[in-house]
PQR file of N, CA, C, O and H, with PARSE charges and radii, in Angstrom:
ATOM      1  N   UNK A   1     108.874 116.095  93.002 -0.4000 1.5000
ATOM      2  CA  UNK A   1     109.267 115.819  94.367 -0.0000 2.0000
ATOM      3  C   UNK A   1     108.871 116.974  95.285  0.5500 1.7000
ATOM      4  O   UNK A   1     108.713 116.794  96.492 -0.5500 1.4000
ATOM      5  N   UNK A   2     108.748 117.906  94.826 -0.4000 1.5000
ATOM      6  CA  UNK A   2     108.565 119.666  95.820 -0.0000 2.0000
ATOM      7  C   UNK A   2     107.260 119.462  96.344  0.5500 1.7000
ATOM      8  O   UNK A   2     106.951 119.427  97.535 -0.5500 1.4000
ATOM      9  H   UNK A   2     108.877 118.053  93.845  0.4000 1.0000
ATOM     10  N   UNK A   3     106.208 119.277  94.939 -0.4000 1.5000
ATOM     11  CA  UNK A   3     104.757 119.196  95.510 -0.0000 2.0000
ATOM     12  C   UNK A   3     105.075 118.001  96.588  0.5500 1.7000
ATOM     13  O   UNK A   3     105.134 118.426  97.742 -0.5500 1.4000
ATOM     14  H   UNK A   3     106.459 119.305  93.972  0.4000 1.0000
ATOM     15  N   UNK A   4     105.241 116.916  96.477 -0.4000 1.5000
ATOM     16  CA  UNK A   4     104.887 116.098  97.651 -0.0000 2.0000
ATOM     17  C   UNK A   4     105.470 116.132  99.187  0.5500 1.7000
ATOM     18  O   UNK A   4     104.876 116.025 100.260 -0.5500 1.4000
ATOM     19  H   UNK A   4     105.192 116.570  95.539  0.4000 1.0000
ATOM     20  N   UNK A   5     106.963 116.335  98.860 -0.4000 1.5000
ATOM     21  CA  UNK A   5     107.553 117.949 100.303 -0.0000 2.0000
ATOM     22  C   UNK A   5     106.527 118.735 100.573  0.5500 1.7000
ATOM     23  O   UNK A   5     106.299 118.850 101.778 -0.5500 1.4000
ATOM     24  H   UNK A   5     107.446 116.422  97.988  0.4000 1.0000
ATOM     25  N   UNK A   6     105.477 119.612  99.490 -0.4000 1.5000
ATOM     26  CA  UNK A   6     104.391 120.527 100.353 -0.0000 2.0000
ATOM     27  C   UNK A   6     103.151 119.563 100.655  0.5500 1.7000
ATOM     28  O   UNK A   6     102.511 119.850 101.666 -0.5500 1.4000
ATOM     29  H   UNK A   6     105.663 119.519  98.512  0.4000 1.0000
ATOM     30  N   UNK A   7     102.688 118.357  99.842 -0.4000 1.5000
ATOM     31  CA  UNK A   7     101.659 117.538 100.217 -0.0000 2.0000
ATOM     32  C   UNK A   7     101.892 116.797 101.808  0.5500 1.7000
ATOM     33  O   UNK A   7     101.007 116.553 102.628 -0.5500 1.4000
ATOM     34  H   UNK A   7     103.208 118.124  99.021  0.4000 1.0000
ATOM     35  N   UNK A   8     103.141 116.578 101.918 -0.4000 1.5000
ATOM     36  CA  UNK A   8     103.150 115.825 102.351 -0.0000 2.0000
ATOM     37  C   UNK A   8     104.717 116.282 103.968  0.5500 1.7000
ATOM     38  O   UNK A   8     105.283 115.407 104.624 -0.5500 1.4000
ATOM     39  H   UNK A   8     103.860 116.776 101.252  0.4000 1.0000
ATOM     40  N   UNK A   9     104.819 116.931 104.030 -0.4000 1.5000
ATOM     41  CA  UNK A   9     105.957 117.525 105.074 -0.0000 2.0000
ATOM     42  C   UNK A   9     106.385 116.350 105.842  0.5500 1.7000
ATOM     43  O   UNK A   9     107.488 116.006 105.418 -0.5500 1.4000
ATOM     44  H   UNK A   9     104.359 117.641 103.497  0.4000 1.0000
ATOM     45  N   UNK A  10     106.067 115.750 106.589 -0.4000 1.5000
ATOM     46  CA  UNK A  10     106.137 114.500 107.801 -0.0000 2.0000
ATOM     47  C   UNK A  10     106.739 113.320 107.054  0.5500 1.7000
ATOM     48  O   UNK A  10     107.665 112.701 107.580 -0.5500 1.4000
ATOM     49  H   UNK A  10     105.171 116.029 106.933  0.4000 1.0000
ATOM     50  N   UNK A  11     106.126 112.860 105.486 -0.4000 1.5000
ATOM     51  CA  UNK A  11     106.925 112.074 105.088 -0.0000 2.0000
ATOM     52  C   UNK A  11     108.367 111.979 104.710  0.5500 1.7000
ATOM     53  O   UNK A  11     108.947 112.936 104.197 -0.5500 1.4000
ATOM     54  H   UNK A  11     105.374 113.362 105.059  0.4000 1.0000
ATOM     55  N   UNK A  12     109.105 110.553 105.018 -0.4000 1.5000
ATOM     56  CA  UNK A  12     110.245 110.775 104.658 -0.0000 2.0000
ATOM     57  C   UNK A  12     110.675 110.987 103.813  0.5500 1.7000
ATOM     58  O   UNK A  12     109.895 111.008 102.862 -0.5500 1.4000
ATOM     59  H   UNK A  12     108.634 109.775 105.435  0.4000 1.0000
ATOM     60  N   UNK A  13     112.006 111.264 103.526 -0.4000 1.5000
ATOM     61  CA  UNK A  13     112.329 111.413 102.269 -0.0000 2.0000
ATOM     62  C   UNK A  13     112.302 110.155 101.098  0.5500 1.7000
ATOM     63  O   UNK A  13     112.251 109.973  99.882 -0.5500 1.4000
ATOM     64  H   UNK A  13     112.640 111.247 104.299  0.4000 1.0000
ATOM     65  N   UNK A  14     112.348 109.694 101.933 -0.4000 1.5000
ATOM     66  CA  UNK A  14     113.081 107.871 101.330 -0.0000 2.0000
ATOM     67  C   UNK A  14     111.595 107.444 100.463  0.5500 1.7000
ATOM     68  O   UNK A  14     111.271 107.003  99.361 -0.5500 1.4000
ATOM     69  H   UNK A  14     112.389 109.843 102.921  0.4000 1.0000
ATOM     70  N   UNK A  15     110.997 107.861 101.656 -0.4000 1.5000
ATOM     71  CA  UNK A  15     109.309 107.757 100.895 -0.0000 2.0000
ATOM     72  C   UNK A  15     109.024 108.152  99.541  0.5500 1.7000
ATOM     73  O   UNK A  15     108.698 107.611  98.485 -0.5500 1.4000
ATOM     74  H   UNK A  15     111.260 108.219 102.552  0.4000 1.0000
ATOM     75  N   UNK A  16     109.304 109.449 100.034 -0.4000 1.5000
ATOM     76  CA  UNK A  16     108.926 110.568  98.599 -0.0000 2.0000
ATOM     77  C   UNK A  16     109.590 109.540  97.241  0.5500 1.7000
ATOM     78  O   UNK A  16     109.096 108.772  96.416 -0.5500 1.4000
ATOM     79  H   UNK A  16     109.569 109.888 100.892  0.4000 1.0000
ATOM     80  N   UNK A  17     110.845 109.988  97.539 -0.4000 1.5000
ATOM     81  CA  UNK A  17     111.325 109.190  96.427 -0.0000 2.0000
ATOM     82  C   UNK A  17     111.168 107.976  96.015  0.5500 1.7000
ATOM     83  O   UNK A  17     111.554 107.677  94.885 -0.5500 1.4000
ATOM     84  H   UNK A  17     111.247 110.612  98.209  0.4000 1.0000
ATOM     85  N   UNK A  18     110.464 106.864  97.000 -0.4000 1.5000
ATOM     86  CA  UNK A  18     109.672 105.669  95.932 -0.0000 2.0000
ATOM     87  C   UNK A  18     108.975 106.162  95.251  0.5500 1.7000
ATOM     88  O   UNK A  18     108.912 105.796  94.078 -0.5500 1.4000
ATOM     89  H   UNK A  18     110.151 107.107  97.918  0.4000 1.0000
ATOM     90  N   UNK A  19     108.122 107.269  95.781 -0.4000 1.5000
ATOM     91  CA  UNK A  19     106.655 107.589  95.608 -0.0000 2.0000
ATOM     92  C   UNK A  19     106.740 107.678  93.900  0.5500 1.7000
ATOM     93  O   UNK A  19     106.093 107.188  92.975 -0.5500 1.4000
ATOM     94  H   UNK A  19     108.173 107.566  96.735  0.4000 1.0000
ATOM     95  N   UNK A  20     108.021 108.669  94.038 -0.4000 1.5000
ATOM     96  CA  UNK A  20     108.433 108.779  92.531 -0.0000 2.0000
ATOM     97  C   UNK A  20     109.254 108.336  91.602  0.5500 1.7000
ATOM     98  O   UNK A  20     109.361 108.999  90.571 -0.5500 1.4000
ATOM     99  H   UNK A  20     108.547 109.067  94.789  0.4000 1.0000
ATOM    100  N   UNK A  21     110.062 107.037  91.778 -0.4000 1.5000
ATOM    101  CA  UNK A  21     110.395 106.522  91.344 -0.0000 2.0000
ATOM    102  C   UNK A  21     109.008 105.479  90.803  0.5500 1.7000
ATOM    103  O   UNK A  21     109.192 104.972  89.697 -0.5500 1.4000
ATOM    104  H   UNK A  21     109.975 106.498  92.616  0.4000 1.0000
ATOM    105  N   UNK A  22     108.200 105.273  91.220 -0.4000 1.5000
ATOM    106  CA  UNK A  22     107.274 104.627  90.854 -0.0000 2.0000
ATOM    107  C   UNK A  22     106.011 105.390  89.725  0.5500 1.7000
ATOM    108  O   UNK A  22     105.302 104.753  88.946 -0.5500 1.4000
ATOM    109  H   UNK A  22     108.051 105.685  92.119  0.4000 1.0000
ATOM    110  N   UNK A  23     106.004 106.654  89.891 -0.4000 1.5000
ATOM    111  CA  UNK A  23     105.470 107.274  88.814 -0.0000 2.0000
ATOM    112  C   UNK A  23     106.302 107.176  87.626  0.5500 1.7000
ATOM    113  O   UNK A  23     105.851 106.901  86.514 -0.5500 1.4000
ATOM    114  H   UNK A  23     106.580 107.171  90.524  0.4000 1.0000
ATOM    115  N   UNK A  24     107.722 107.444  87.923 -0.4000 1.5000
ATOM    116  CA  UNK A  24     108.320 107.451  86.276 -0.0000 2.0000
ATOM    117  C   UNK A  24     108.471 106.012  85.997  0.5500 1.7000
ATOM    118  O   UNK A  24     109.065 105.752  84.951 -0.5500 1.4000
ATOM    119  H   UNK A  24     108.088 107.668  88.827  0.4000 1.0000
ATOM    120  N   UNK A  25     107.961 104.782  86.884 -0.4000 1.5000
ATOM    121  CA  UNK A  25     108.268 103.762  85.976 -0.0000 2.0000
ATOM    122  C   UNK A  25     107.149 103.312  85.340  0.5500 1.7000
ATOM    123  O   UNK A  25     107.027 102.475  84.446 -0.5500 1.4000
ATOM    124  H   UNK A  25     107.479 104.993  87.734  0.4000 1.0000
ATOM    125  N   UNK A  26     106.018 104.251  86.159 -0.4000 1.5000
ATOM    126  CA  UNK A  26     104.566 103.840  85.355 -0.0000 2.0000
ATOM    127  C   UNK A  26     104.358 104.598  83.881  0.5500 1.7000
ATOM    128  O   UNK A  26     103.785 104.378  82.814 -0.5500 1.4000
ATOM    129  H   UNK A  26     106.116 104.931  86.885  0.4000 1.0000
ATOM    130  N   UNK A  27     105.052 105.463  84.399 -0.4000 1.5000
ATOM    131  CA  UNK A  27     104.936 106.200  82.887 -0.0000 2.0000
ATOM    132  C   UNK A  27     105.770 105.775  81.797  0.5500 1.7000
ATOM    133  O   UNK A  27     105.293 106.145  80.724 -0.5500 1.4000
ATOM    134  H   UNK A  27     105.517 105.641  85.265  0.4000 1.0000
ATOM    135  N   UNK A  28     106.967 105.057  81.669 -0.4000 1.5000
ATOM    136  CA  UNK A  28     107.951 104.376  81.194 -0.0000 2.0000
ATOM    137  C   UNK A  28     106.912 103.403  80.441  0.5500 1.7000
ATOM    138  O   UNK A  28     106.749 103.605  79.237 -0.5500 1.4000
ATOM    139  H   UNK A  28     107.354 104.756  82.541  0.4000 1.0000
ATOM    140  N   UNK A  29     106.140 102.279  81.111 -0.4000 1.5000
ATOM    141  CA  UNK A  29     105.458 101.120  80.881 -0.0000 2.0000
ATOM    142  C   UNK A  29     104.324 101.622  80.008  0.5500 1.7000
ATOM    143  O   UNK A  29     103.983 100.830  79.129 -0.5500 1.4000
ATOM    144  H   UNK A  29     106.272 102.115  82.089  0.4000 1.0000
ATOM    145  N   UNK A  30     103.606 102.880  80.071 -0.4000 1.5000
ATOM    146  CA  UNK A  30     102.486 103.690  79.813 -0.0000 2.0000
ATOM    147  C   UNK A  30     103.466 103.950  77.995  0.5500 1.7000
ATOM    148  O   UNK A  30     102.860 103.688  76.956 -0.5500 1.4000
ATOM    149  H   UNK A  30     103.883 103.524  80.785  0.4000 1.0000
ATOM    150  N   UNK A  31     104.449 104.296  77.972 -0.4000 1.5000
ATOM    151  CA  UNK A  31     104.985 105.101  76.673 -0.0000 2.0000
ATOM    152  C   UNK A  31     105.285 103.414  75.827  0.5500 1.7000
ATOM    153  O   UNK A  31     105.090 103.025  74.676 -0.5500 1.4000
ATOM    154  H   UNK A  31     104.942 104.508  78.816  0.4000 1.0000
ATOM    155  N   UNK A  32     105.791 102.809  76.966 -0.4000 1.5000
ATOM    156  CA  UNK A  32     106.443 101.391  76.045 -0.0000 2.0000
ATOM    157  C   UNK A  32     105.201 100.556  75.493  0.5500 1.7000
ATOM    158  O   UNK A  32     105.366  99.853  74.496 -0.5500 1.4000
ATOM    159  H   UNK A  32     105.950 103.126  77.901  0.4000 1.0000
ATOM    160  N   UNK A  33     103.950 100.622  76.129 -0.4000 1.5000
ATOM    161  CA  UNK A  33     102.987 100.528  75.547 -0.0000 2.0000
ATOM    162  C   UNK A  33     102.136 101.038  74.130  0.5500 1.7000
ATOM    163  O   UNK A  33     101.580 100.686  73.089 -0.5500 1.4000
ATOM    164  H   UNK A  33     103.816 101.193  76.939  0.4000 1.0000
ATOM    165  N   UNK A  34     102.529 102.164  75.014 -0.4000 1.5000
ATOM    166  CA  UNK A  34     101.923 103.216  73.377 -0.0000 2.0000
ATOM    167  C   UNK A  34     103.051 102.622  72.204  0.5500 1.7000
ATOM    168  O   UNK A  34     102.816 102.382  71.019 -0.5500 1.4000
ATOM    169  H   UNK A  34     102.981 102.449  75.859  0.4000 1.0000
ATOM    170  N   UNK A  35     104.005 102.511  72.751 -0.4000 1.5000
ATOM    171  CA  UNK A  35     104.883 102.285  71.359 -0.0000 2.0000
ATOM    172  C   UNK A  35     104.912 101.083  70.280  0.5500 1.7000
ATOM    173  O   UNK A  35     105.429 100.878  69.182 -0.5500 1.4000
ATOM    174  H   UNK A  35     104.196 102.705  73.714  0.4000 1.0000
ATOM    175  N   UNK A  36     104.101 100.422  71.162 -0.4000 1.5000
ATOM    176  CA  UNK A  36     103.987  99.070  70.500 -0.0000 2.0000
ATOM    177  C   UNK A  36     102.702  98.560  69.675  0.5500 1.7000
ATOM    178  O   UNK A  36     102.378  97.385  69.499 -0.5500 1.4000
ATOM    179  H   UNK A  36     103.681 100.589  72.054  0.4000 1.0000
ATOM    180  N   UNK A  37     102.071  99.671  69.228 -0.4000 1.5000
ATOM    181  CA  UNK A  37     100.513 100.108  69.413 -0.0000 2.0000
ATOM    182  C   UNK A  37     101.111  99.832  67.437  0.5500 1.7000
ATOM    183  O   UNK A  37     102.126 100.326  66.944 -0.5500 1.4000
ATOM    184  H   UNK A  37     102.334 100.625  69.371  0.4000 1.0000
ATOM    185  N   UNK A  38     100.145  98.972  66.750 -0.4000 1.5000
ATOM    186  CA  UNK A  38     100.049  99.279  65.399 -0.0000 2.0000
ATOM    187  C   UNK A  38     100.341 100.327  64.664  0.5500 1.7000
ATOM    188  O   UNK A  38     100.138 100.305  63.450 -0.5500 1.4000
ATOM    189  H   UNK A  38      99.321  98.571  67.150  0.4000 1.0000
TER
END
């Protein structure tokens, strides 16, 4: 969340935090994948 506070200053907060709520759910889907892997 900090880097995108320095990427990004003007955006809201509310923003930020989709921004990243949406990385950890890609990465969630990314691991639940791997896990299912033979």
């Amino acid at each position: 969340m900090r880097n995108l506070e320095i990427a990004y200053p003007e955006m809201p907060h509310a923003e930020r935090a989709r921004i990243v709520d949406g990385v950890f759910r890609s990465i969630a889907r990314s691991i639940h994948a791997f896990a299912r892997f033979p």
